[in-house]
N, C-alpha and C positions, 0 to 999 in steps of 0.2 A: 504494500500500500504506500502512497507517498506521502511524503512527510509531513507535507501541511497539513493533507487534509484528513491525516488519521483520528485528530480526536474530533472532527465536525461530521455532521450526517447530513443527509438531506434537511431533514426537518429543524435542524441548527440555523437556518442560514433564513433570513428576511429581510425585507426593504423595507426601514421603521420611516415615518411619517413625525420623529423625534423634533421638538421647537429649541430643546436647550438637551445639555449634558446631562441632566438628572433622568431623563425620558427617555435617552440615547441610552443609559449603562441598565436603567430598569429594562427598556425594551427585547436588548442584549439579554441580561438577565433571565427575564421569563422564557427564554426558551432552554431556558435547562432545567426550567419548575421541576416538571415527571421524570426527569432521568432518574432511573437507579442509580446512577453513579453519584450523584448528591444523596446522602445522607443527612442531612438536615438544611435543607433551602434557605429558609429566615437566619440559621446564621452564618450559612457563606456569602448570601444578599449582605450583611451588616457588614463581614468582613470587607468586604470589595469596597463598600463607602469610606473603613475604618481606612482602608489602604488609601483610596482618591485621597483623603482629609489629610493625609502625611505628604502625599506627594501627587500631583496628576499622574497619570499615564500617558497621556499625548505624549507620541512619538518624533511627529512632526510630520508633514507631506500630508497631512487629512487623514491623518491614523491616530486612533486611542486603543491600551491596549489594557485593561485592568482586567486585574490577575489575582491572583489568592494561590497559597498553599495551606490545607486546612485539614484537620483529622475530619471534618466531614465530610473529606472528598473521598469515596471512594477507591473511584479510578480515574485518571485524566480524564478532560473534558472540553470541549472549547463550543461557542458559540459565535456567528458571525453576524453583525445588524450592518445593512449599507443603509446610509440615510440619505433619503431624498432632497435633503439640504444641510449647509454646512452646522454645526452648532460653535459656538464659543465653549471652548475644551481646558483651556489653560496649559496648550502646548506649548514646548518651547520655542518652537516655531512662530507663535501668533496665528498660526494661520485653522482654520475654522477644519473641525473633524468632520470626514463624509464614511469615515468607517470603523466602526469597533468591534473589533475581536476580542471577544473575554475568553480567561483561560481560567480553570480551577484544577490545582492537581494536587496531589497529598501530601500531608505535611512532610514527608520528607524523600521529596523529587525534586530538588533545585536542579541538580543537572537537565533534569529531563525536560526540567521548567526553560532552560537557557538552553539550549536546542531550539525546543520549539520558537522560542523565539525567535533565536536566530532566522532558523528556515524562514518565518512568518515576514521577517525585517528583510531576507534578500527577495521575495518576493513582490510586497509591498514594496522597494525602492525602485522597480521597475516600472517606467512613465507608464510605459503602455497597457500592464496590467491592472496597475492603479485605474488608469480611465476607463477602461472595459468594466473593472470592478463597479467604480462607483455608476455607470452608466448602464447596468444588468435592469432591463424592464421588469426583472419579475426574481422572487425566489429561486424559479427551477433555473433560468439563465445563469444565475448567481452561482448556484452549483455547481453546473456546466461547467462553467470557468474554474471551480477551485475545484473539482473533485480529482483533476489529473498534478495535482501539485502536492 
């Protein structure tokens, strides 16, 4: 399977309709409410803001990437939201997020956590995949594009 898109599924990946960053990371979020691989939602939801609140996650280039390592996690996890307009993210960049990818993985997968990263951050610095990203009409296009990554 490839690297990116191992811990995302189909049903991972939407086009959130998100006004601000709170909307953006809850959006993100609820798509891993039902997974088995969360063991308790409400508080890996609390961790991910406890994290925002230390530090943003914007990447930069119209990426937010909030993350958690948590004994409620399971098994790795990741969620993809493409938003339909930029939000104000608190990047380093300044420049407004059109994509967040949440990751949750157990408390003790740092490595596995900076991999994925990695992979996620050569992908995403690619102009071209970037715009096709933020530019997928729909969920299942959205897929399309990362299910071979």
């Amino acid at each position: 399977m490839p690297e990116f898109s191992k811990y995302l599924a189909r049903e991972r990946v939407a086009i959130l309709d998100a006004r601000n960053k709170r909307q953006a990371i809850d959006g993100t979020l609820e798509l891993l409410r039902d997974s088995p691989s969360i063991a308790d939602f409400p508080r890996v939801a609390a961790a991910i803001w406890q994290r925002e609140e230390v530090l943003a996650t914007g990447l930069g280039l119209g990426i937010g990437a909030p993350h958690v390592r948590s004994s409620s996690v399971r098994f790795p996890i990741a969620a993809l939201g493409v938003l339909r307009r930029g939000v104000d993210y608190g990047s380093l960049d300044a420049a407004p997020v059109r994509l967040v990818l949440l990751v949750a993985m157990p408390e003790d997968s740092q490595a596995e956590w900076l991999r994925y990263l990695a992979r996620a951050s050569s992908l995403f610095r690619d102009d071209v995949m970037r715009q096709r990203l933020f530019a997928a009409p729909d969920p299942g296009a959205l897929w399309d594009l990362i299910k071979e990554h």
